[in-house]
C-alpha positions as CSV (number, residue, x, y, z in Angstrom):
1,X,30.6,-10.7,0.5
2,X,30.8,-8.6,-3.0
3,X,28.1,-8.4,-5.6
4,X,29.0,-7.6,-9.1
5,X,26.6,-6.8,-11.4
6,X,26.9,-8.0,-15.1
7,X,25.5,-7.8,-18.3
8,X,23.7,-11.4,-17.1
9,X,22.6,-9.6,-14.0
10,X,23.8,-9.9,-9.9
11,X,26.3,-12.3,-8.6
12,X,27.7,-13.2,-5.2
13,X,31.5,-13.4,-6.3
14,X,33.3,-16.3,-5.8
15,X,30.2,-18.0,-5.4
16,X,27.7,-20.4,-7.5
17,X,25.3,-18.4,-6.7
18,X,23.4,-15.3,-8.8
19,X,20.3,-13.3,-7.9
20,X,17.5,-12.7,-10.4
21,X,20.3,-13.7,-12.9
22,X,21.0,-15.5,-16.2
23,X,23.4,-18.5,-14.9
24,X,25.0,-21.4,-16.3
25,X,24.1,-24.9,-16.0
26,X,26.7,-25.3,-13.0
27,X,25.5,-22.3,-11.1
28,X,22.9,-21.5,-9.0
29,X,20.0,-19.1,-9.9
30,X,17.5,-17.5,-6.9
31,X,14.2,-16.3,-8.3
32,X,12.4,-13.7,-6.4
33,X,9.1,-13.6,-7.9
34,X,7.1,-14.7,-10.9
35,X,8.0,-11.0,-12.2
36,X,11.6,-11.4,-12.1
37,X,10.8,-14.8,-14.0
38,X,9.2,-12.5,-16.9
39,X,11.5,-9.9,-16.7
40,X,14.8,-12.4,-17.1
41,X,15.6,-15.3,-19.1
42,X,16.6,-18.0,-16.8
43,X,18.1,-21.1,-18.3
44,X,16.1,-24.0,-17.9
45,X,19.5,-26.4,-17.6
46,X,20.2,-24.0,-14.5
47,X,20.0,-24.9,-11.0
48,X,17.0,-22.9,-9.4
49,X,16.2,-21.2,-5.7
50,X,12.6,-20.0,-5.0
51,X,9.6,-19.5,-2.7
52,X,7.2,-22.5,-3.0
53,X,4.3,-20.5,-4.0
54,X,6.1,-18.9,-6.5
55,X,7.4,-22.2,-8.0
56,X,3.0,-22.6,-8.2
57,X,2.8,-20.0,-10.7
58,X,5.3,-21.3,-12.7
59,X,5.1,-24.4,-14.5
60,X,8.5,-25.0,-16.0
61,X,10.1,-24.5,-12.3
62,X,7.3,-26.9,-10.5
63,X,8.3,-29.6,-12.9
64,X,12.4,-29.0,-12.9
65,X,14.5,-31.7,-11.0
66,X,17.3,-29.0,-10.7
67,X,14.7,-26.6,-9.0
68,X,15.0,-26.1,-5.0
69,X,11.4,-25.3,-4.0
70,X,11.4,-23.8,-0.5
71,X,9.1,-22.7,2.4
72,X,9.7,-19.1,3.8
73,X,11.4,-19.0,7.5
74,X,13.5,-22.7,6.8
75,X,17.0,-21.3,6.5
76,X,19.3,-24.0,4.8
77,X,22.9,-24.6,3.1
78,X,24.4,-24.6,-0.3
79,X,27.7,-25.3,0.2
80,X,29.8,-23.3,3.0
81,X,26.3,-20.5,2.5
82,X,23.8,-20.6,4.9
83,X,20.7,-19.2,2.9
84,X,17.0,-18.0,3.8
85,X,13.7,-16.8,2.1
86,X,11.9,-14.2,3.8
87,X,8.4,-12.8,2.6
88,X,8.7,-9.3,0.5
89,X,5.0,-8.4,0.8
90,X,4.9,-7.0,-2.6
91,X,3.0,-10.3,-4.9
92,X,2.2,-14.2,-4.4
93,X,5.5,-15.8,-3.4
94,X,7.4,-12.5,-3.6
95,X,10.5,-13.8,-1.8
96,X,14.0,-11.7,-0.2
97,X,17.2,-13.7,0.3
98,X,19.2,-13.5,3.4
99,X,22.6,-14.5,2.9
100,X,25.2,-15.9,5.8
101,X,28.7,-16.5,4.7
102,X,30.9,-17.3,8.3
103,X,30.1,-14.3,10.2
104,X,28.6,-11.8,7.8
105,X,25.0,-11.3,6.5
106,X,23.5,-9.6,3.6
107,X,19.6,-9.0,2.8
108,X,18.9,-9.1,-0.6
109,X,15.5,-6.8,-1.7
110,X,14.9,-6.8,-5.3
111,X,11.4,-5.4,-4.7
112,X,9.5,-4.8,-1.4
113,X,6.7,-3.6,0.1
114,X,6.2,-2.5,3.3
115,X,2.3,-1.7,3.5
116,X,-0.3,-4.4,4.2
117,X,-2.8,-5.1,2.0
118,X,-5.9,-7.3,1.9
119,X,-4.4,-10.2,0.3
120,X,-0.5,-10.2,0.2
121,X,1.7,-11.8,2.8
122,X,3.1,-9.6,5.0
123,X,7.1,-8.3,4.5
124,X,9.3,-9.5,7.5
125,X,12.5,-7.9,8.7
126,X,15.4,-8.8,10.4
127,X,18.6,-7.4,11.0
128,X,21.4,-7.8,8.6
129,X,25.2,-6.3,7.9
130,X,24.4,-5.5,4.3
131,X,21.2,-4.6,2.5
132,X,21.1,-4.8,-1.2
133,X,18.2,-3.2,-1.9
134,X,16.3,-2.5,-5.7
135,X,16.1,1.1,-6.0
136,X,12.6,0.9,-8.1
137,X,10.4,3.9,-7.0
138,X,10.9,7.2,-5.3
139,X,7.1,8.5,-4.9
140,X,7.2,9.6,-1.2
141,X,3.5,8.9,-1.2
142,X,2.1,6.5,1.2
143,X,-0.6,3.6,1.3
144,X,-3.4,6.6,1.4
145,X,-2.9,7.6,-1.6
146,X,-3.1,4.2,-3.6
147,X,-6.9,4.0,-1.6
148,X,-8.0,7.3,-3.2
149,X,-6.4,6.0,-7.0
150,X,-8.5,3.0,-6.2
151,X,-11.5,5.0,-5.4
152,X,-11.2,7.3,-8.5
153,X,-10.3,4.3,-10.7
154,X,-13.9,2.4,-9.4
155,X,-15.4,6.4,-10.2
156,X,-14.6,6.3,-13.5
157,X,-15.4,2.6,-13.8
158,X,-18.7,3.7,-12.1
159,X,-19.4,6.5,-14.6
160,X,-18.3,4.7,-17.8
161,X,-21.0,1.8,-17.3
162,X,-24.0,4.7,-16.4
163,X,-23.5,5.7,-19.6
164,X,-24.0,2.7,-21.7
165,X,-20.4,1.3,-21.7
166,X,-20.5,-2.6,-21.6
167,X,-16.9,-3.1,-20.2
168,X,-13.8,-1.4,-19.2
169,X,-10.6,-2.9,-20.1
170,X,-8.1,-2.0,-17.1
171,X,-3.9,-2.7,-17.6
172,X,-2.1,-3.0,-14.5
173,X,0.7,-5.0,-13.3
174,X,0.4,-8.6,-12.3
175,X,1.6,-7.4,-8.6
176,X,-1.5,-5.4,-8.0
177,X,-3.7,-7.4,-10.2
178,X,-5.0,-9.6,-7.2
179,X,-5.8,-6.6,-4.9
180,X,-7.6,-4.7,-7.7
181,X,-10.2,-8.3,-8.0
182,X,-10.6,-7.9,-4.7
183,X,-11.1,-4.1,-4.6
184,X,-14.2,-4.7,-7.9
185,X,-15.5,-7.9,-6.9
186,X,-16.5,-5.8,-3.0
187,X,-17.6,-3.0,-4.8
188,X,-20.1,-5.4,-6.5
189,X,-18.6,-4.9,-10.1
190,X,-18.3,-7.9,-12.5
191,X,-14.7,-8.8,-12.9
192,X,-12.9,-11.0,-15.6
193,X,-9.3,-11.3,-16.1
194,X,-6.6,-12.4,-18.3
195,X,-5.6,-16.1,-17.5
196,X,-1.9,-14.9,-16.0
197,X,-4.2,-12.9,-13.1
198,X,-6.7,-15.7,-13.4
199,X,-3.8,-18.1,-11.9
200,X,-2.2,-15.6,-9.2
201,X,-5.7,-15.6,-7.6
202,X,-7.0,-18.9,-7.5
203,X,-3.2,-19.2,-5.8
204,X,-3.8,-16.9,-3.5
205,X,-7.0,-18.7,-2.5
206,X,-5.8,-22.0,-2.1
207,X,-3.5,-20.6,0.6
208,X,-6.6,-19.4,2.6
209,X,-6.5,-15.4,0.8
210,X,-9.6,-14.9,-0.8
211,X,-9.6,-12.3,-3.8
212,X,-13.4,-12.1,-4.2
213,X,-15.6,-13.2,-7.9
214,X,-14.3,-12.9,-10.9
215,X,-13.9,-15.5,-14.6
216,X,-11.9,-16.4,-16.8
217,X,-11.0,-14.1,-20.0
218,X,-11.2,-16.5,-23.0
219,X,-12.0,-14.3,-25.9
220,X,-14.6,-11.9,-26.6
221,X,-16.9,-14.6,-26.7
222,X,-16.4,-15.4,-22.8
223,X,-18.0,-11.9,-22.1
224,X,-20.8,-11.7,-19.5
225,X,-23.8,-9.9,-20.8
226,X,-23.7,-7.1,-17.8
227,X,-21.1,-4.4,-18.0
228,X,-17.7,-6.0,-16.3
229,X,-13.9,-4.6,-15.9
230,X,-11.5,-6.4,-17.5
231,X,-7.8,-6.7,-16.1
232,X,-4.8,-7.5,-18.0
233,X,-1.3,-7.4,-16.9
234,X,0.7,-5.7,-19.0
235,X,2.9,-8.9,-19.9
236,X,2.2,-12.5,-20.1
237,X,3.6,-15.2,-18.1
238,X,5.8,-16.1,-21.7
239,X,6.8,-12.2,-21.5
240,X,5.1,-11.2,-24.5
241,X,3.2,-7.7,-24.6
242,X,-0.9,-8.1,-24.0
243,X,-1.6,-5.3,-26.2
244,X,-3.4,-7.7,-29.2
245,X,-5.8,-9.3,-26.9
246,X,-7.8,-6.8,-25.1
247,X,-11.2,-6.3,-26.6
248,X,-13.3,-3.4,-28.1
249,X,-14.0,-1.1,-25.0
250,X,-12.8,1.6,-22.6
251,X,-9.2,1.6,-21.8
252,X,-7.5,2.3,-18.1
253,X,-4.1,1.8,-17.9
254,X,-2.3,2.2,-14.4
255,X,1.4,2.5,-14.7
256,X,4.0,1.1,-12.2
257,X,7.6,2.9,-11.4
258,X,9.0,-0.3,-12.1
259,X,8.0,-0.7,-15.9
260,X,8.0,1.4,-18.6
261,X,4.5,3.0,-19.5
262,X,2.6,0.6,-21.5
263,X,0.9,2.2,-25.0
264,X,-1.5,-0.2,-27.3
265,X,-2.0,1.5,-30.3
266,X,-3.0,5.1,-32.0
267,X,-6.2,3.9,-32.6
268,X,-7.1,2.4,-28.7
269,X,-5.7,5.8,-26.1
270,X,-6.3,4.9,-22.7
271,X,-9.2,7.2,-21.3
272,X,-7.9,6.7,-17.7
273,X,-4.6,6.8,-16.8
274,X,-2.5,7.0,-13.5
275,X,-0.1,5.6,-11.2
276,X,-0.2,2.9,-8.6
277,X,3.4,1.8,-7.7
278,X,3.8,-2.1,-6.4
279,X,7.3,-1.0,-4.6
280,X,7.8,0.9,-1.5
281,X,7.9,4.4,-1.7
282,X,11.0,6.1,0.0
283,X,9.3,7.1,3.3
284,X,8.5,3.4,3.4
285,X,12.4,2.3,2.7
286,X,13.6,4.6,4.6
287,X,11.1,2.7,7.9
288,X,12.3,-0.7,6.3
289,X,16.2,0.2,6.4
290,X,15.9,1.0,10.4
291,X,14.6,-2.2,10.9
292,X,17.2,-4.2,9.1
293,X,19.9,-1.6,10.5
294,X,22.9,-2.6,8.0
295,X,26.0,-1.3,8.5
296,X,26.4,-1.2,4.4
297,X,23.6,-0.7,1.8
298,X,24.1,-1.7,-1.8
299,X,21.7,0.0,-4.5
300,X,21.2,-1.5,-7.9
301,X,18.2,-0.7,-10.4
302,X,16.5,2.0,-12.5
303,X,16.7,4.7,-9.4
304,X,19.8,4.1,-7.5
305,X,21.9,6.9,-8.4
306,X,18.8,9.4,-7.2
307,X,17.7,6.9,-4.3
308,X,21.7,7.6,-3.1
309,X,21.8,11.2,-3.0
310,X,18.1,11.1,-1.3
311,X,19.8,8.5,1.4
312,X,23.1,9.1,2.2
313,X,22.1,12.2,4.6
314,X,20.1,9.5,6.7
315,X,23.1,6.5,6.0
316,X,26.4,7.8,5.3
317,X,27.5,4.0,3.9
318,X,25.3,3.8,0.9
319,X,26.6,2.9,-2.9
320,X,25.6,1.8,-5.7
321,X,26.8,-1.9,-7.0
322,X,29.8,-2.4,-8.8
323,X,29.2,-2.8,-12.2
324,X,31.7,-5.2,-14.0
325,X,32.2,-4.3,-17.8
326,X,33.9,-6.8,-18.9
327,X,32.1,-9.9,-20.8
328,X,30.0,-12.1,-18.8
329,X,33.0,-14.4,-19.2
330,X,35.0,-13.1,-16.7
């Protein structure tokens, strides 16, 4: 099996099928996550692959007739592909694809995480000839580290409030959104969030995950009284920047590897800013690739060229995708 990558993003040649990709009507589309449905613009006339509880998120995709909803674990057939979803532990739905084609297999990874957390479905691994794999952070810090960001991001929550601040607007992304309402609401700190996190959570609580209290943001008049965090991702389900919504207040912003640093204005700098990545650090990939043991891995995204070099000494067979530069087209 070969993957090209185009200006309209991956494809399985000679195939229908594209991953996290902008297909035609008589193609086939698999959506990873409700991210990768932000991040790309999918055709609505396309055919569509996806987890069932990311089709929940997303209302366009729960209401297409050209939409294959699926359960994780089912393994099924499009033609002469035998194709699974398997859990990628890093949001709601977050889905990997394994591919069969006669006697080869290949694990597509867009985005993974390895690490369990207190709401998010566990990743699962299984063995596969060829992992491609989304080269989207190379932090070599662990899960310890993203406790103590919590614990200094509730600090300066903590201290902001003592001194007479009525709310503190926080930015994150929408894959760490969930865990953060769950990290306030323990710590006994009002929470309200933007309507995109809003949705994620009561999702992950209809499938038995509680998050914890929190309301709905619906303007500044929706407010509580006491002081309260506010979270906002930094886009919105329709993809469009958040910056003109968040209220007067304290700003925290908490960047991701896998987006570029968010910035509201000149008037409204962030007074708390650091880094929580919703990807796998390498130490983590490098546990996650000796599990799937492939004899081939395929890198694509922001970091594969440096995620190579930082691999090949522990798997000689590593490379990047092969770009084709030629117009989508061909």
């Amino acid at each position: 099996m070969e993957i090209i990558q185009t200006e309209n993003g991956l494809h399985l040649k000679d195939s229908i099928l594209w991953l996290d990709g902008e297909c035609k009507k008589s193609q086939l589309n698999f959506i990873s996550s409700i991210e990768s449905y932000q991040q790309f613009k999918h055709s609505p006339q396309a055919q569509v692959i996806t987890s069932y509880e990311t089709a929940k998120l997303i209302t366009p995709l729960r209401e297409a007739q050209n939409a294959l909803i699926c359960e994780f674990n089912r393994p099924f057939s499009v033609g002469n592909l035998e194709l699974e979803l398997i859990p990628s532990g890093h949001i709601f739905g977050g889905s990997m694809l394994r591919i069969k084609y006669q006697q080869e297999s290949l694990l597509y990874a867009p985005v993974i995480q390895t690490k369990k957390t207190n709401i998010q479905r566990q990743i699962q691994v299984g063995k596969s000839d060829t992992l491609l794999l989304g080269a989207n952070n190379l932090d070599s810090s662990g899960h310890q580290s993203i406790k103590k960001e919590y614990e200094k991001l509730r600090e300066f929550v903590s201290q902001k409030m003592l001194s007479g601040t009525q709310r503190v607007n926080i930015l994150c992304s929408l894959s760490i959104s969930s865990d953060l309402t769950h990290f306030f609401s323990n710590s006994e700190i009002k929470v309200v969030t933007h309507h995109d996190i809003y949705r994620l959570n009561k999702a992950y609580e209809d499938s038995g995950r509680p998050v914890g209290k929190y309301t709905l943001f619906k303007g500044r008049a929706s407010l509580p009284e006491k002081p309260c965090v506010v979270l906002f991702p930094f886009k919105t389900q329709l993809g469009s920047h958040i910056r003109t919504e968040v209220p007067d207040g304290s700003v925290a912003v908490i960047d991701d590897s896998r987006w570029n640093p968010i910035h509201l204005d000149a008037l409204r700098i962030p007074e708390y800013r650091t880094k929580i990545n919703s990807a796998a650090g390498i130490s983590e990939i490098k546990k996650f690739i000796k599990c799937v043991d492939p004899k081939k891995i395929i890198l694509f995204g922001p970091y594969s060229k440096a995620m190579r070099s930082n691999l090949s000494e522990h798997h000689a067979n590593t490379n990047e995708v092969y770009k084709n530069h030629q117009p989508s087209l061909f």
